[in-house]
C-alpha positions in Angstrom: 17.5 -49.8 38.1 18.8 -46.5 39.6 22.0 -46.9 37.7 20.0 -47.8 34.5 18.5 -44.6 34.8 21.2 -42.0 35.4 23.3 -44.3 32.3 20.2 -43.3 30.2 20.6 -39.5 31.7 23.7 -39.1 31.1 23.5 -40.7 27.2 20.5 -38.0 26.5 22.9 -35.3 27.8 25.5 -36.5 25.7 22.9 -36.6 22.4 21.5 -33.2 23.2 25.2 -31.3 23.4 25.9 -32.5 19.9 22.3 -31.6 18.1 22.5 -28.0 16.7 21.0 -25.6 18.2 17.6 -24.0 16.2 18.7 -20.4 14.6 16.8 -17.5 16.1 13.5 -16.7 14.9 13.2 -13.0 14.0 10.4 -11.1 15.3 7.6 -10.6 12.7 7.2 -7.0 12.1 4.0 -5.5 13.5 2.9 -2.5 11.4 2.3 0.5 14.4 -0.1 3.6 13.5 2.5 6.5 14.4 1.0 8.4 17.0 0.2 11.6 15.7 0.5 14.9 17.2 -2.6 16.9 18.4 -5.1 18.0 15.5 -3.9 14.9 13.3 -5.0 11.5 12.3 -3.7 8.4 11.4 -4.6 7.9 7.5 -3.7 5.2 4.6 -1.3 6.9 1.6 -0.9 5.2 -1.6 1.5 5.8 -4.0 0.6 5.1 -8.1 3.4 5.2 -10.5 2.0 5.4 -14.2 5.2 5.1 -16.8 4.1 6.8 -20.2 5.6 5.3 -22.4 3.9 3.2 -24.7 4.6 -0.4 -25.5 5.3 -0.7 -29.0 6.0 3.3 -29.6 4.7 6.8 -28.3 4.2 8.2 -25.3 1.3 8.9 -23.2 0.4 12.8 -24.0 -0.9 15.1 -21.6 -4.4 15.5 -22.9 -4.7 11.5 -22.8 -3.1 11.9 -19.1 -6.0 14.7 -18.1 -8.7 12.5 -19.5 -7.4 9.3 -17.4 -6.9 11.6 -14.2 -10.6 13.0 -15.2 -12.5 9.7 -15.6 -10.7 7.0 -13.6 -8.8 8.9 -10.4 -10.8 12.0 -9.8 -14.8 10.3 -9.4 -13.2 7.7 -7.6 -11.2 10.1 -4.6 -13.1 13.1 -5.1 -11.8 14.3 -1.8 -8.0 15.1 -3.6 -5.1 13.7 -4.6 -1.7 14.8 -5.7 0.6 14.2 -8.9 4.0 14.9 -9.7 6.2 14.0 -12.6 9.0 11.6 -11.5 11.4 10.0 -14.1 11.2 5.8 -13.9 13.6 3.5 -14.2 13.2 -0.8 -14.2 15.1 -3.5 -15.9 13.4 -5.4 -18.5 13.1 -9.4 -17.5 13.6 -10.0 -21.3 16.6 -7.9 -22.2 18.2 -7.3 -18.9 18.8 -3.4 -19.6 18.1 -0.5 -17.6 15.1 1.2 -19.6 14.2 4.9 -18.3 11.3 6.3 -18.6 8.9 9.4 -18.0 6.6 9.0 -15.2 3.7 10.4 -13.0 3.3 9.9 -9.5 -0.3 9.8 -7.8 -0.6 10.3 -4.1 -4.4 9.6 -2.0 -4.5 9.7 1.2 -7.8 7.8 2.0 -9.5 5.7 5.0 -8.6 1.8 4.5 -12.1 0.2 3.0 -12.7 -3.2 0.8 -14.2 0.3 -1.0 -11.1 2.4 -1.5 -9.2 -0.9 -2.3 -11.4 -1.8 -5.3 -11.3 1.7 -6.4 -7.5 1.6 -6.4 -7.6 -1.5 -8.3 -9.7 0.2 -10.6 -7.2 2.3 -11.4 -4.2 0.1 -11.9 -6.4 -2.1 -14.0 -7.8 0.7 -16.2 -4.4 2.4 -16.8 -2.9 -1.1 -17.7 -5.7 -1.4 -20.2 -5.8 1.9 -21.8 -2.0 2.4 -21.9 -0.6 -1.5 -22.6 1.3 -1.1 -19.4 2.6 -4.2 -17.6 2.1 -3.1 -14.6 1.2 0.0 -12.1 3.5 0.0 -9.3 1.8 0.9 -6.0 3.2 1.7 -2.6 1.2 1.9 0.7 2.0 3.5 4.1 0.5 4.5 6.8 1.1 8.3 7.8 -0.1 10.6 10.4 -2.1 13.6 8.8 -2.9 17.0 9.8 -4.9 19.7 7.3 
């Protein structure tokens, strides 16, 4: 029985040096607040980019940019935001080119809320409407803040 047993031992030794080993699992990435200096605070930050041009022809003017910044961004963070013109650039899934295009850049800074969420939807959504856009690209961080 005994030598049944260490036969059997040794056989499973055998099997397990030729299985291959499981790769590594890489860690999951924990997002960390950054710990902010005295008289700071740890705050959400999204980034809107708005192309102007306009599907079919035109461009977005800067009247009908004021009006969108006035009725859709402005009620909804009251509080402030910034804007900056970028210049945009994506490749068309159709075509394959490179197209270029004028841009605007909204930044809020703003506490994390289902609220603040659905008003940043809002946003996307109405500009996608109101424009023809495809899409509103938005980047989030998280940032330490001091004013």
């Amino acid at each position: 029985m005994s030598v049944r047993i260490i036969s059997l031992a040794a056989a499973c030794a055998l099997l397990s040096a030729c299985a291959t080993p499981a790769p590594p699992v890489a860690p999951v990435p924990v997002a960390v607040a950054p710990a902010c200096p005295a008289g700071g605070s740890t705050m959400s930050k999204v980034e809107l980019y708005f192309g102007l041009a306009i599907p079919g022809g035109g461009a977005v003017s800067k009247t009908e940019w004021q009006a969108f910044l006035d009725t859709e961004v402005t009620p909804r963070f009251p509080d402030g935001l910034s804007v900056e013109d970028v210049s945009g650039q994506w490749r068309d899934a159709a075509t394959g080119k490179t197209v270029r295009e004028p841009s605007r850049r909204i930044m809020i800074l703003y506490t994390p809320s289902a609220e603040a969420e659905t008003k940043i939807e809002a946003i996307r959504t109405a500009y996608k409407t109101r424009f023809r856009q495809d899409s509103v690209m938005r980047l989030d961080e998280t940032d330490c803040v001091a004013f």
